[in-house]
N, C-alpha and C positions, 0 to 999 in steps of 0.2 A: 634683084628685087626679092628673088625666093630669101635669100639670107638675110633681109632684114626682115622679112615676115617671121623666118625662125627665129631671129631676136627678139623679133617681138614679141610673138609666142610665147618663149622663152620667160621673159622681161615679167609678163602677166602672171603665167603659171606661178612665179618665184611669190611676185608681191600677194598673186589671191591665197598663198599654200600662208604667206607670214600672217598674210590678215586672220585667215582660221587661227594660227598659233595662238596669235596677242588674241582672238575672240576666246578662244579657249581657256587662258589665263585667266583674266579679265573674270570669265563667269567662274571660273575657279576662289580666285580672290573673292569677290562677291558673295560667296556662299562659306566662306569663313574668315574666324579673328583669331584671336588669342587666347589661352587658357593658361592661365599660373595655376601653380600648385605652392601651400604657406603651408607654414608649420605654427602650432599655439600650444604650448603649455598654459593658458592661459594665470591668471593674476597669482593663483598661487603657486606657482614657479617662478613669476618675476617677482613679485610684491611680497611674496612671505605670508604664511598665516601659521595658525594655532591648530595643532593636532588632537584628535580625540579626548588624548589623555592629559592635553595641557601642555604641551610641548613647544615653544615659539620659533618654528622651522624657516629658517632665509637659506637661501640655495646660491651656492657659487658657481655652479655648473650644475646644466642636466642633458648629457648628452644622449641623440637617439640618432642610432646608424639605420640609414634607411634606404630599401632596394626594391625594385618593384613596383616603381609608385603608379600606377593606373588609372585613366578615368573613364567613365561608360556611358553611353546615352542607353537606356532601357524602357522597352515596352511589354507590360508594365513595369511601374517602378520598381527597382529590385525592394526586395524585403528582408533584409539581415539575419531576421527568425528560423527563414524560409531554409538557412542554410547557404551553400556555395551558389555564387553567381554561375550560370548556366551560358547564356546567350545575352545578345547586346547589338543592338544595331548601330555604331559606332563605338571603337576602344582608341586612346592614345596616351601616350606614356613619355616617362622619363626614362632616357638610357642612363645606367649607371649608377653608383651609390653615392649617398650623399650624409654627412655627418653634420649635425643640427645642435646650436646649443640652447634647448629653448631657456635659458634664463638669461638670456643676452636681453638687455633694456631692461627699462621700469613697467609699471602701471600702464603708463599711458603709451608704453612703445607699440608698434605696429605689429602683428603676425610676421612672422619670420620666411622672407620668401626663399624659397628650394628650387625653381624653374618652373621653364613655362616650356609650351607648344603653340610656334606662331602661327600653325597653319590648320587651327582645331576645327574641323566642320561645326556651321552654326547649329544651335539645339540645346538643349537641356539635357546637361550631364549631372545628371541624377546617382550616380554609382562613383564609388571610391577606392583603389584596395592599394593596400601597400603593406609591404616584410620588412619586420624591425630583426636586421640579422648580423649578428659577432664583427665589426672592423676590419678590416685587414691590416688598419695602418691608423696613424695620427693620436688624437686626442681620447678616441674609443678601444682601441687595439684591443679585441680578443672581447670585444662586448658589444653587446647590440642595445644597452643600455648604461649608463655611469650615472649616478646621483649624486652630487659633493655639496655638502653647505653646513649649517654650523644650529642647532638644538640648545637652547636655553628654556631651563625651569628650576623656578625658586630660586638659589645659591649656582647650579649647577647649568654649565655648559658644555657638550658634547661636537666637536668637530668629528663628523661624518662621511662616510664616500660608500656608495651602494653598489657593488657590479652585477651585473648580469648579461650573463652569454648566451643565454637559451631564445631562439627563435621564436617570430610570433607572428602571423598572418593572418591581416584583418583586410575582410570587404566589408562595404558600410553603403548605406544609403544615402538619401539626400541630405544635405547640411540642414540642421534645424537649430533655427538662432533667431535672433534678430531682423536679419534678412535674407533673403534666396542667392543662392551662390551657384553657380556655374552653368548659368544659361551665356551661352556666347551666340553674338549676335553676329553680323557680316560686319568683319571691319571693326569690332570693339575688342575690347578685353574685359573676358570675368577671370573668377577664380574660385579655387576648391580650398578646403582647407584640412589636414592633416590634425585633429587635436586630441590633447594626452589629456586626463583625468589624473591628476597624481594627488588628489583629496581618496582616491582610491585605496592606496595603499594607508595612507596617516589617519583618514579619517578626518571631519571637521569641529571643531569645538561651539558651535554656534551653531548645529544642528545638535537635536535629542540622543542622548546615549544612546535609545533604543530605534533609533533612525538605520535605516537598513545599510546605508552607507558605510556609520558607524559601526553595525555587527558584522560586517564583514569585511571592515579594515584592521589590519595588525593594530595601525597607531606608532607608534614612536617608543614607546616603552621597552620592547620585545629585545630594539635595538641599542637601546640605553643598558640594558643588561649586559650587552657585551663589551661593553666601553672599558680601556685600559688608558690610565692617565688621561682619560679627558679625552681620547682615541676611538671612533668606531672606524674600523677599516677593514668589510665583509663583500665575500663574494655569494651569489646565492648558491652556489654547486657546494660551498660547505658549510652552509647554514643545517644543515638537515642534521648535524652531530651539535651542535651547540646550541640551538635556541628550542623551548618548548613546542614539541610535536604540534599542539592546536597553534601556535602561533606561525609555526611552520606552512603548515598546511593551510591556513589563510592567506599568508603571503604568495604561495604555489596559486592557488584558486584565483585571486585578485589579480595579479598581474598581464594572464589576459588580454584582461576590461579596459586597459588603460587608454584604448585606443577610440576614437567617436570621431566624427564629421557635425560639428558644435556640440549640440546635445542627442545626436543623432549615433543611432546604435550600430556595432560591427559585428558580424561574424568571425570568430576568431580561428581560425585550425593549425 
């Protein structure tokens, strides 16, 4: 008799200790979903457009090697002005680096997804950061950014390829868009988004010359200077002996910038 009460005992203990397990689960799963993390170059990297100086830019690649990638719940909101993110009452991230080609699709293609976190506690992930840093390997090797595509104006058409190695890390605040982005609920999926400003660099044609965008974009020209047979094929580590100091020095200054969460600002360092 005592030995089936210890079984029984036993029997109880085992199933009440599982029950807490699956309860513990259970309210775990409950209190979180999913968070992806996209990449956008948005339309003028898929679709093409017209540079400051009149230049009709369509892009075959725009690669951006990316590490780091971060998301934050923060009270209050972080503020990108404010300088470096400090503290955060929830962080979670992507292990490992990821190589992105945002000109992959058209117009109407989707944000380019990079990963997700299936297990993001629910709340409003308001904060962004991620380091665009040099390849190790693949379609990037040795840059943390490649721009390829092909410059027509008047007569003249220039095939292009842009490298850059130098590091960049951006925190940013909440996505300002269209819609609100990366509030995860229990049990759903949002997302964050990653996006490049590359009207930054060329400048727009359909904004005023004197549009601040526009005074502090190189534009296309700078680079057209350096064309051999119809060739631009530059790194920026030796841009600094070939192309005009101010034009130089804009490009240095702009790049940066290129980083935002929609229209939403980064801190860069």
């Amino acid at each position: 008799m005592k030995i089936r009460n210890t079984l029984g005992l036993i029997v109880l203990a085992v199933v009440s200790l599982l029950a807490l397990v699956f309860s513990a689960v259970s309210a775990q799963d409950a209190d979180t979903g999913s968070l992806a993390f996209r990449a956008n170059g948005e339309d003028f990297v898929r679709a093409g457009f017209v540079s400051k100086d009149g230049w009709a830019i369509s892009f075959e690649n725009v690669f951006v090697h990316l590490a780091e990638i971060r998301a934050y719940q923060t009270t209050p909101p972080y503020n990108p002005d404010n300088g470096e993110l400090t503290r955060s009452s929830a962080m979670i991230g992507l292990p490992g680096t990821y190589t992105v080609d945002l000109a992959a699709g058209d117009e109407n293609a989707e944000t380019l997804f990079v990963g997700d976190v299936a297990d993001a506690p629910a709340g409003f992930f308001n904060a962004l950061a991620w380091t665009m840093t040099p390849a190790a390997e693949g379609d990037a090797a040795g840059y943390s950014l490649v721009i390829a595509g092909t410059a027509t104006r008047d007569d003249a058409t220039i095939d292009f390829t842009i490298r850059v190695a130098e590091e960049y890390n951006y925190t940013c605040g909440a996505f300002i868009g269209d819609e609100r982005k990366g509030i995860v609920q229990a049990g759903e999926t949002a997302d964050v988004e990653l996006t490049f400003h590359f009207d930054h660099i060329f400048g727009d044609a359909e904004l005023p010359a004197d549009d601040g965008l526009n005074t502090s974009a190189p534009g296309f020209d700078p680079f057209a200077a350096l064309a051999e047979d119809g060739i631009v094929d530059v790194a920026l580590v030796g841009l600094a002996d070939v192309m005009p100091e101010a034009d130089y020095q804009l490009l240095v200054d702009i790049l940066p910038t290129l980083g935002h969460t929609g229209e939403g600002h980064c801190y860069e360092s």
